[in-house]
C-alpha positions in Angstrom: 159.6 43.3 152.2 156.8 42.4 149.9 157.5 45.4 148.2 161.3 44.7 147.7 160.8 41.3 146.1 157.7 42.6 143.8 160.6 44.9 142.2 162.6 42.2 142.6 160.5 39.9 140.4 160.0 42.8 138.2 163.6 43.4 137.7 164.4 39.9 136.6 162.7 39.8 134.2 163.6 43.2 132.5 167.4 43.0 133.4 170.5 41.7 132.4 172.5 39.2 133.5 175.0 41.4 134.8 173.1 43.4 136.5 170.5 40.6 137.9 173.5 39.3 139.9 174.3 42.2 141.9 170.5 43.1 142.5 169.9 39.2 143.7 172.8 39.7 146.0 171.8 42.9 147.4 168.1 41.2 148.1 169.5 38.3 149.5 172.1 40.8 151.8 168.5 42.6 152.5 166.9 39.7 153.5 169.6 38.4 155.9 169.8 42.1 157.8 166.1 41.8 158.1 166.1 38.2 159.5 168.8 39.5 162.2 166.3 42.5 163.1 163.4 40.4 163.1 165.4 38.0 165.5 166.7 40.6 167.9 162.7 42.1 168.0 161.6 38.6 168.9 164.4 38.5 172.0 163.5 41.8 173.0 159.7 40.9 173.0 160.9 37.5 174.9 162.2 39.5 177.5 159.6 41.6 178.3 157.0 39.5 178.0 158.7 37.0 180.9 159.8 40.6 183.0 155.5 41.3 182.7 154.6 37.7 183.7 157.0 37.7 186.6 155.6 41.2 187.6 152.2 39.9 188.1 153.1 36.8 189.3 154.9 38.8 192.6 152.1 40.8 192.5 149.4 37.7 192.6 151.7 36.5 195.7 151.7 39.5 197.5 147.5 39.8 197.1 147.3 36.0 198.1 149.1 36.5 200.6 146.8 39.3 202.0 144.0 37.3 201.0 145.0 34.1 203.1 145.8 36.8 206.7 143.5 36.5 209.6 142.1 40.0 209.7 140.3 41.3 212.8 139.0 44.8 211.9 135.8 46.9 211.7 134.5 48.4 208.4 136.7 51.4 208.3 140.4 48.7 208.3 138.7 46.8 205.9 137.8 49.7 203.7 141.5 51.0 204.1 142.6 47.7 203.3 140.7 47.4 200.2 142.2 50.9 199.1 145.8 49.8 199.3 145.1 46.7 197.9 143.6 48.8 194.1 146.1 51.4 194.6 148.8 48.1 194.2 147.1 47.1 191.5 146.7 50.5 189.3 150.5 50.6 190.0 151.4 47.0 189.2 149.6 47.6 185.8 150.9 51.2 184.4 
């Protein structure tokens, strides 16, 4: 955009009237089609970001949930355990 209004500024000063108007228009038209994509990125980001947060936040449960259970097990469960519980986290993350 810089770039579009550097020419811009150029331009007024080296054109016509005439001319100046329908070059200030078509900036101006520029300008509003770029506000709208700017806008629907911002949504789009929105979204994600919140689907993300709520992913990790189900995923937080689920481990403090796990966390909090009573477990009676020898070495081997608890190594077991510990597997399932990083393999849930590699897959939460990718």
């Amino acid at each position: 955009m810089k770039g579009l209004h550097d020419a811009y500024s150029f331009l007024t000063t080296v054109c016509d009237d005439s001319i100046l108007r329908t070059v200030t228009q078509q900036v101006h038209d520029i300008d509003e089609r770029w506000l709208v994509v700017l806008r629907a990125l911002a949504d789009q980001s929105e979204c994600q970001y919140k689907a993300g947060a709520q992913h990790v936040s189900r995923w937080c449960d689920s481990v403090e949930a796990e966390l909090c259970r009573r477990i009676t097990a020898d070495y081997d469960d608890l190594n077991a355990q510990h597997s399932v519980l990083r393999v849930s986290l590699v897959c939460s993350l990718s």
